[in-house]
Structures are given as C-alpha cells and as structure tokens.
C-alpha positions in Angstrom: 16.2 9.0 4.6 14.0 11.7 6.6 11.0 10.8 5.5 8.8 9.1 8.8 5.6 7.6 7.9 4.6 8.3 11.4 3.6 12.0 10.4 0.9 10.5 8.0 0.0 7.1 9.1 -3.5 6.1 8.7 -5.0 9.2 6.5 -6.6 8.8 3.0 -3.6 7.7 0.6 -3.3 4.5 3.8 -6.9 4.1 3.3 -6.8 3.3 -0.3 -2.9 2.0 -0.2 -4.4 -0.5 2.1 -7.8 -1.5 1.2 -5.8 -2.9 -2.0 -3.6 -4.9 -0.7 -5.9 -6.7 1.8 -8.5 -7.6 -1.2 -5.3 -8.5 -2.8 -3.8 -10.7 -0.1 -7.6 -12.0 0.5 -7.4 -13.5 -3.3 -3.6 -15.0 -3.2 -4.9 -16.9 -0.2 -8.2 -18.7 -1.7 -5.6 -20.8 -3.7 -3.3 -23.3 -1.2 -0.6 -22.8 -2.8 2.6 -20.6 -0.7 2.9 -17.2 -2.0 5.6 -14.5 -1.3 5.3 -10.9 -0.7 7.9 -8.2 -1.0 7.5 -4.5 0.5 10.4 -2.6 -0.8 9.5 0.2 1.5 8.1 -1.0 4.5 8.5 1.5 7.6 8.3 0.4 10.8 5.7 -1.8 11.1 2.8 -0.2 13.2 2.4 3.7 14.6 0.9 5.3 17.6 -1.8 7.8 16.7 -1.4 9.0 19.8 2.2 9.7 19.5 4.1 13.0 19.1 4.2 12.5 15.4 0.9 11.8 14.6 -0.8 14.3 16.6 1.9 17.0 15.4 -0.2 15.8 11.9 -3.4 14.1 12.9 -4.0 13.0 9.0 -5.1 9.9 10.2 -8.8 11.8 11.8 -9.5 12.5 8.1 -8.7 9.1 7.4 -9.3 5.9 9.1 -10.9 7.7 12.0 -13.8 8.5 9.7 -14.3 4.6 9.1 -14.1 3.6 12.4 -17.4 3.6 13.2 -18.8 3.3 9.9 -22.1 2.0 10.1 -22.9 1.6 6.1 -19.8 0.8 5.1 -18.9 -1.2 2.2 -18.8 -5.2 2.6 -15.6 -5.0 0.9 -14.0 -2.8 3.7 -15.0 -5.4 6.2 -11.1 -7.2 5.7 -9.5 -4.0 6.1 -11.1 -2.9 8.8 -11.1 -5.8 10.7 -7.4 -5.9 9.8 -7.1 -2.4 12.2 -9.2 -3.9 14.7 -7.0 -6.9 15.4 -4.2 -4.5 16.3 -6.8 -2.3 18.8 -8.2 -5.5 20.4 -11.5 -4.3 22.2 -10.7 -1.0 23.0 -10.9 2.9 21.0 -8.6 3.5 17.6 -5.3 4.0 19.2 -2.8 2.0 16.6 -2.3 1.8 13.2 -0.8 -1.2 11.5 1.5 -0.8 8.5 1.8 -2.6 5.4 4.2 -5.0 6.8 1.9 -5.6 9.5 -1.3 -6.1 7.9 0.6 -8.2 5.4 2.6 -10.9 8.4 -1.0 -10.7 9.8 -2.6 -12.3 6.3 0.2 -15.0 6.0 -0.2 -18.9 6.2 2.8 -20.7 7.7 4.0 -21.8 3.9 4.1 -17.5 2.6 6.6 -15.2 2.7 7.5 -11.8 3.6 10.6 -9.6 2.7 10.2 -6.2 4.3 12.6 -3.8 3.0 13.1 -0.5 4.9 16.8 1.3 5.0 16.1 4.0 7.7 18.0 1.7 10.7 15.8 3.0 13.5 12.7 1.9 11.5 14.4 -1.4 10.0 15.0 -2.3 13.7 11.5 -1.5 15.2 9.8 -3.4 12.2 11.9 -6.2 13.5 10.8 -6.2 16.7 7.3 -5.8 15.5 7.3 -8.8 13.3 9.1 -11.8 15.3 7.8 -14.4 12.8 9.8 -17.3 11.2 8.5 -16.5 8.3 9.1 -12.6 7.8 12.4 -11.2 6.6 13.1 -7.3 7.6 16.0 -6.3 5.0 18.0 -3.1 5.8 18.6 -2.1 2.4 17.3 0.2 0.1 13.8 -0.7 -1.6 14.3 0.1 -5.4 17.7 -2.5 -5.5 15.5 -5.1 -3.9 13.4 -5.5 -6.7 16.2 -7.0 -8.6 18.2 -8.6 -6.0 14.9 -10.9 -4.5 12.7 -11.4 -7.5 11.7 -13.9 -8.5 11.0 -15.3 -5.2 10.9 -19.7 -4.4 7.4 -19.7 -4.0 5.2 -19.9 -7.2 3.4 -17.1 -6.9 3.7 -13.8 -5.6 3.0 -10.3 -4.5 5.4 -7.1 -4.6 4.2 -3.7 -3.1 6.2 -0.7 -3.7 5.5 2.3 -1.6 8.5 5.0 -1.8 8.1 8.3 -0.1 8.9 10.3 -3.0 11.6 12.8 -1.2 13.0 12.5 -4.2 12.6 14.4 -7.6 12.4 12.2 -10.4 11.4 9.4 -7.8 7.9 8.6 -10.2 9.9 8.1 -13.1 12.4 5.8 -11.6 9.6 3.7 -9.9 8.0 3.4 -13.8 12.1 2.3 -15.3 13.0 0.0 -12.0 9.5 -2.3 -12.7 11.1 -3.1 -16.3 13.5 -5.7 -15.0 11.2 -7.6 -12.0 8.6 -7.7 -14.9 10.8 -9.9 -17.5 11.9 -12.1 -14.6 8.6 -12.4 -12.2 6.4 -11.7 -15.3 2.7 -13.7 -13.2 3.7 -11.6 -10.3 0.8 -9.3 -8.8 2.3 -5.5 -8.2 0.8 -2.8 -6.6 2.5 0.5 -6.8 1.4 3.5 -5.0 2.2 7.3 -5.9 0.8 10.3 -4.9 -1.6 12.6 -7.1 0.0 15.7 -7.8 -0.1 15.7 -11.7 -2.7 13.8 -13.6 0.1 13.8 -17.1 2.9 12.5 -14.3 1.2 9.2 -13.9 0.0 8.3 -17.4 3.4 9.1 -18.5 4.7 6.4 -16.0 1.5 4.3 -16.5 3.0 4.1 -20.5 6.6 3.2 -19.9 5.5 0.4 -17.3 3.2 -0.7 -20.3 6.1 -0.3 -22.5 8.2 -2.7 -20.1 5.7 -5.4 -20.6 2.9 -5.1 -18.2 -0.1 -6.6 -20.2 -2.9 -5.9 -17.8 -3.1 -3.3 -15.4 -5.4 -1.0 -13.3 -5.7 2.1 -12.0 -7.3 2.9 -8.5 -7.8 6.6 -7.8 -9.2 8.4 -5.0 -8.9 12.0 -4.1 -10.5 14.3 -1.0 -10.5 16.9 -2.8 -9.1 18.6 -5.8 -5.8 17.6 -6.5 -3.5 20.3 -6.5 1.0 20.1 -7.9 1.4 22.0 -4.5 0.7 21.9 -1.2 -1.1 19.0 0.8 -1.4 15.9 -0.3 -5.3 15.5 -1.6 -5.5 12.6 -3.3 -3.0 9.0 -4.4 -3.4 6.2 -7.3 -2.6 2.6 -6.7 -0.9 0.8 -10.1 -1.6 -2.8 -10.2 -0.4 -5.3 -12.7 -1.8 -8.4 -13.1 -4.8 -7.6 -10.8 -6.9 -10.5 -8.8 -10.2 -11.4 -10.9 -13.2 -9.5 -9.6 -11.0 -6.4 -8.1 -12.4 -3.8 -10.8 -16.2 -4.7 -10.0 -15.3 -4.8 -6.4 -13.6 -1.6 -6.6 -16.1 0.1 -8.9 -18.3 -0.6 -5.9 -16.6 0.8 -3.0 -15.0 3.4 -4.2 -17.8 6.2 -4.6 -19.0 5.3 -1.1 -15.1 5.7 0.2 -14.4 9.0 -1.6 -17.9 10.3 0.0 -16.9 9.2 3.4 -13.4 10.8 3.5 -14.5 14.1 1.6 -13.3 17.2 3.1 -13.5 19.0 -0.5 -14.7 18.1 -4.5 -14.0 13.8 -3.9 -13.5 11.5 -6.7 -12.5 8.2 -7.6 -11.5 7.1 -11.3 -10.9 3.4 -12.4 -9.1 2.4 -15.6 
C-alpha cells in the first residue's frame, strides 16, 4: 500500500512494460470483434514528471526522455510514442500516461476496461482521469481480481498484471495466482511484468506458470545495465502468454536498438 508509481513513472521497466502492451492492444484491434482488458494493478492513471515525486527520482530522463526525440527510432515505437504524445499535445514531455491510460486511449466503444488499483487516493484519481462509459476503476486488491472478473463477456481478451513487488514472495504468488484465470480464460492474452533481480527467480516462475497450463509463451527482456539482486532497479522482463502473431520478429527487431538507446551501463535484451 506505500508503493507510488509516481517515484518511477516513465523510466526503462515503463518503456518496455509499455511498448508491449500497445503492440499488444494494436493486434486485439485489427479484428472487430469487442475485446476486454483487465489491469489488476493500475495506479493512478497519468503522472506529472514535473511533480515532487518524479523529480525527487527523475527515472523517467533515463527513460522515455531519451525517446523523445528519437530520430532513428524503431517503426515499431511509433504507437507507443505517439501514445505519450497524445497526452503532451503540441508542447515539451511534461506527462506520462499510465497503463490504464494508454489502454482507455486504444479502446473502441464495444471494449472494455477494469482497472484495479486498492491504494484509495490513486483508485479515486484514476477515476477522475478516465470518465468513460466504458472503463471500470475497481478499489480492490489486484491478485483477487483475477478470479473474481475472469473470464470477461466479451470474446476475447487481455489481462496485464503489474504488482509493485513490496512484497517478499510477491514473484511466486504472481506465478500460483495465473493457474486459476488460465483454466477459466484459457485464449486470453497476459502480459505479466516483474522486475530483474535474479535470472533463476523468473524461470522458476516462468516453469510453474507453464506447469498451470500456459502452452505458449514469451519472454521480453531488457536491461540498462547489469542486473544486480540489490540496489537499483537495472533491468525488468515482460511474460506473455498466448502472444499476438508477429510480436517475436517485431520484438527481435526493436529491442537491440531500445537497449542501445537507454544504456547507461552493459545493455541487453534476451527473447525466448
């Protein structure tokens, strides 16, 4: 409950966090048919990089102020940055949309979002943030969503989880709560961010969540430099199951440029 994303909104773990679900939301909407989305953690909605909290940790100016003016960027960054842009309008990097935010923003009028968050102040600023018939802030906590709203009405569907880890144990219980979503919303696409502190950490929960049933996955990695137990955070690694067709190749594409462009140490990226 004291975790505020605020503190880190915007730097390199967004970056990647959010590149993947706007190529993700890109390919649920080249079909017609309504999809729904559920963030089980979803903050407040959209941060001030210019606020107290951000520039008591300016992460952000190693992060998605090094793409803002990226001339040779990608083609498959265009979304996501565009994405930010709509919520600067014509003027310099000053706010920093969410998850929620960038996910209401992708919506047609037939989708769905259920944005969980169960810090009140933030559950009550992501609802004025997101006045939309179609988006649902829940105060309630993230992890008892997943078996209280899935599966959702519409036919397809896509669930980010994005915990801040206060907790200990918090990776493991991510990997044992995606056991019950996947025998009820088996099609569903999931992307599930932790952070990279311990390489065995993740393919221990990357093995139980394959245990549970999750038939095909992939891993995005990117670090700024070495990833260390301790410390700062240096690098994060996105789970998906059930990815979009074509998101390893686009991926494979953008991600050596990305890791170069937010190096501040020995960058990588790894996809399996």
């Amino acid at each position: 409950m004291n975790y505020r994303h605020a503190f880190h909104a915007g730097n390199h773990a967004d970056v990647l966090k959010h590149l993947v679900l706007v190529l993700c939301l890109d390919a649920l909407k080249r079909k017609p048919t309504p999809f729904a989305v559920l963030d089980t953690h979803a903050g407040c909605g959209a941060y001030d990089l210019l606020g107290d909290e951000a520039l008591r940790s300016p992460e952000w100016q190693d992060g998605i102020a090094r793409l803002w003016e990226w001339q040779g960027a990608p083609t498959a960054m265009t979304g996501y940055l565009e994405a930010v842009r709509a919520f600067n309008g014509d003027g310099p990097l000053r706010t920093y949309p969410g998850s929620p935010a960038l996910i209401a923003a992708a919506l047609h009028e037939d989708d769905v979002l259920d944005a969980c968050e169960l810090h009140p102040e933030d559950a009550r600023t992501l609802r004025k943030t997101l006045r939309t018939p179609n988006v649902h802030v829940h105060e309630r906590d993230g992890w008892e969503a997943l078996g209280a709203l899935l599966p959702p009405a519409q036919p397809r569907g896509l669930v980010l989880i994005d915990p801040p880890y206060e907790e200990v144990g918090e990776l493991e219980r991510g990997a044992r709560a995606l056991g019950a979503p996947l025998k009820r919303f088996a099609h569903g696409l999931y992307l599930w961010w932790r952070p990279m502190k311990s390489m065995s950490a993740l393919d221990a929960a990357d093995a139980e969540v394959k245990g549970q049933g999750a038939r095909e996955t992939l891993r995005a990695d990117l670090w700024i430099d070495t990833p260390q137990p301790q410390g700062r955070l240096t690098g994060s690694s996105m789970l998906l199951i059930n990815p979009p067709f074509g998101l390893r190749e686009t991926l494979q594409e953008t991600l050596p440029a990305l890791a170069a462009r937010l190096a501040t140490g020995n960058a990588g990226w790894r996809l399996q």
